[in-house]
C-alpha positions as a Markdown table, in Angstrom:
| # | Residue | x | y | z |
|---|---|---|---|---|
| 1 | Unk | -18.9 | 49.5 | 84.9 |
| 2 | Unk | -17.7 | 50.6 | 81.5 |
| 3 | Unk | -19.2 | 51.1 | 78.0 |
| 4 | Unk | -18.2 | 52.0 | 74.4 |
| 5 | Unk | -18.8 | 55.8 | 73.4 |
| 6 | Unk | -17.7 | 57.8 | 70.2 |
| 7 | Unk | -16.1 | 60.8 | 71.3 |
| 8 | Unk | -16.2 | 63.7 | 69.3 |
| 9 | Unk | -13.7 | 66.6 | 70.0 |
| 10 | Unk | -14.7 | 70.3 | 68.8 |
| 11 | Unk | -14.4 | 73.9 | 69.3 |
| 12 | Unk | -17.0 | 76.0 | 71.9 |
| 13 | Unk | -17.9 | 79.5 | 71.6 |
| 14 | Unk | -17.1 | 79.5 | 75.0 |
| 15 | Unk | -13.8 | 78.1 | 74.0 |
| 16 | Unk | -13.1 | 81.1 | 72.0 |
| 17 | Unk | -13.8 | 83.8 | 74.3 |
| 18 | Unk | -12.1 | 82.4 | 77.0 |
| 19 | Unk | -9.0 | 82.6 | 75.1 |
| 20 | Unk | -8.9 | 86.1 | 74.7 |
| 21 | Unk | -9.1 | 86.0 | 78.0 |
| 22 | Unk | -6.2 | 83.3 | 78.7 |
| 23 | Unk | -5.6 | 79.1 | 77.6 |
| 24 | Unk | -4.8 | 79.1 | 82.0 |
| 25 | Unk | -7.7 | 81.2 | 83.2 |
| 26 | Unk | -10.7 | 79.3 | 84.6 |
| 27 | Unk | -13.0 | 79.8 | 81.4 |
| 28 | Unk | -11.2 | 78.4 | 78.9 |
| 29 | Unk | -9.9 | 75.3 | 81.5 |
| 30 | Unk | -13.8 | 74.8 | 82.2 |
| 31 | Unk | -13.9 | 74.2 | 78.5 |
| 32 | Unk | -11.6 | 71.8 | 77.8 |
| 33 | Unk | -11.7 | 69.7 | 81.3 |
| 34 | Unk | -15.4 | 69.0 | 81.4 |
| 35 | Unk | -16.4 | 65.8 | 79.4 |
| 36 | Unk | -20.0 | 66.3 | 78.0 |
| 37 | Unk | -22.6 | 63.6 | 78.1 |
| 38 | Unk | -26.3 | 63.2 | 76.4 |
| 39 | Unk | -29.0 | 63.7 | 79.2 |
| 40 | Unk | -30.1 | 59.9 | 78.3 |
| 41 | Unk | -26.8 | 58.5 | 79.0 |
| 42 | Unk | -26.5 | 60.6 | 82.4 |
| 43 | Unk | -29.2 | 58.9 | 83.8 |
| 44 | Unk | -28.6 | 55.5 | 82.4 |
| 45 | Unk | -25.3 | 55.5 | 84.1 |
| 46 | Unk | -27.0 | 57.4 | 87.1 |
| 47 | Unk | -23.9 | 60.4 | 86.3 |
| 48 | Unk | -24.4 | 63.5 | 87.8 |
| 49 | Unk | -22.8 | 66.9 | 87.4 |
| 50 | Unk | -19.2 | 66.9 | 88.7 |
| 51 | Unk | -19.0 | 63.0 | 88.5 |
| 52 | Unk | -15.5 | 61.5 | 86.7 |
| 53 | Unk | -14.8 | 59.2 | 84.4 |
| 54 | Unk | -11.7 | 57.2 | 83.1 |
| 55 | Unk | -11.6 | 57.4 | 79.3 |
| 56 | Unk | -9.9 | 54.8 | 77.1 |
| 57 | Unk | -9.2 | 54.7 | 73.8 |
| 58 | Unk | -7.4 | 52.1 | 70.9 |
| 59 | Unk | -4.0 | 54.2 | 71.4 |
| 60 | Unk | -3.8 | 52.7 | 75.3 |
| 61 | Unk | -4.2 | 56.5 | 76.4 |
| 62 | Unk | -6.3 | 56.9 | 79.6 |
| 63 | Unk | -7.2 | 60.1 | 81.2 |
| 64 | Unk | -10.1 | 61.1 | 84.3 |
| 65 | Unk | -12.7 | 63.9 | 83.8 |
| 66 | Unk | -15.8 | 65.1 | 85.2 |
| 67 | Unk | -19.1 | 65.2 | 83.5 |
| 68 | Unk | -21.1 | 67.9 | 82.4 |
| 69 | Unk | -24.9 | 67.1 | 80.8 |
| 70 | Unk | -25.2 | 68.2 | 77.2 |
| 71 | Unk | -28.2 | 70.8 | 76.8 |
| 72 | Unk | -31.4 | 68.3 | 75.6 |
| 73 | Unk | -31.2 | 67.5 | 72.0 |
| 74 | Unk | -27.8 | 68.7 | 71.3 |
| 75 | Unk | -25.7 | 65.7 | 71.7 |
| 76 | Unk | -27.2 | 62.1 | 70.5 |
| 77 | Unk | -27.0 | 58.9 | 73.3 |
| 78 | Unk | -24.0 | 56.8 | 72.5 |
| 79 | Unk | -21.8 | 60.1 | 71.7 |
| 80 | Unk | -19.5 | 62.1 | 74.3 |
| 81 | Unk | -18.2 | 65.4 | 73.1 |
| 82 | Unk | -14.9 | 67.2 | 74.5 |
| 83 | Unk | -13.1 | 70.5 | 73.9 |
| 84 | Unk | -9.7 | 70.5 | 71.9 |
| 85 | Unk | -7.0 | 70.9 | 74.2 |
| 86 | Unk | -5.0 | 68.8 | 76.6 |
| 87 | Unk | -7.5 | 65.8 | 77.4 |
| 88 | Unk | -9.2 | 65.8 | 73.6 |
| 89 | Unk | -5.3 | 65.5 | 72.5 |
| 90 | Unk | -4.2 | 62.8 | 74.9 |
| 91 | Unk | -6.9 | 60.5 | 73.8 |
| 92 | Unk | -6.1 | 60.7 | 70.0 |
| 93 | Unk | -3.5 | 58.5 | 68.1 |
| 94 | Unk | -0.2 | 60.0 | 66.6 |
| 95 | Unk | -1.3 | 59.2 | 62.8 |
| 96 | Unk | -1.7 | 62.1 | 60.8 |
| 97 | Unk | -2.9 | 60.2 | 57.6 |
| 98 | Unk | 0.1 | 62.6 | 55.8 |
| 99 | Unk | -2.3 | 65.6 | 56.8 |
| 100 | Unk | -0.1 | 67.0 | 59.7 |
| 101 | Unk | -3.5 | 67.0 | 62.0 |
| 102 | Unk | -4.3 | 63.4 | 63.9 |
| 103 | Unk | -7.9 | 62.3 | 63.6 |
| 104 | Unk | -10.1 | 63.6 | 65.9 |
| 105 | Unk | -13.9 | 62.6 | 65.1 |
| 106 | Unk | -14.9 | 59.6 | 66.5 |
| 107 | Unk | -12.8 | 58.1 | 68.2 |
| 108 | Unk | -14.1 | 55.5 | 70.1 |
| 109 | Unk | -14.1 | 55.4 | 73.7 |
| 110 | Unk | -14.5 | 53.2 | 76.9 |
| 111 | Unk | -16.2 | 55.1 | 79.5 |
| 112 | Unk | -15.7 | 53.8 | 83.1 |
| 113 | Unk | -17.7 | 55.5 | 86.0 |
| 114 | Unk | -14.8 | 56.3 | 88.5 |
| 115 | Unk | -17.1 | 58.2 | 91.0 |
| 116 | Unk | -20.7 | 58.7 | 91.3 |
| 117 | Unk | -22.7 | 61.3 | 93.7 |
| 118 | Unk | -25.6 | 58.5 | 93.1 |
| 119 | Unk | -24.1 | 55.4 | 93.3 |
């Protein structure tokens, strides 16, 4: 099964303490592995925590994560949200528009449920 998303890449707080404390200690990697998804869309998809996903965007880039449910409210249905880093930067094209930084706000997506604890 997959679906179209728009993925929105950001900074955490969490992000940002965890890199005082190291880019390869398990904070900061918890913050840039872990795709989150609106509640709404969870269930919809019957996702759990820990479930993983294929991602695939316009630029042919594919990459797997797991799932994390956004807190309720915080992230709208139809939108997935990711931490810069590795994953966030695989999935974005090379064009920098002249601005030296590729775009990195929606970007659309096609979500594919690789493996479910429900299903």
């Amino acid at each position: 099964m997959t679906e179209m998303f728009i993925l929105i890449p950001g900074r955490t707080s969490d992000q940002g303490c965890g890199i005082s404390e190291g880019k390869f200690q398990e904070k900061y990697q918890k913050q840039i592995t872990s795709l989150q998804v609106a509640p709404g869309d969870m269930e919809r998809l019957a996702l759990a925590e820990g479930d993983w996903v294929r991602l695939t965007t316009e630029f042919g880039q594919q990459v797997e994560v797991a799932v994390t449910a956004a807190k309720k409210d915080e992230l709208p249905e139809g939108l997935l949200f990711i931490a810069y880093g590795d994953i966030s930067s695989r999935l974005m094209g090379g064009d920098t528009h002249g601005s030296g930084m590729p775009t990195s706000k929606g970007i659309d997506v096609e979500l594919e449920v690789l493996r479910s604890e429900t299903a």
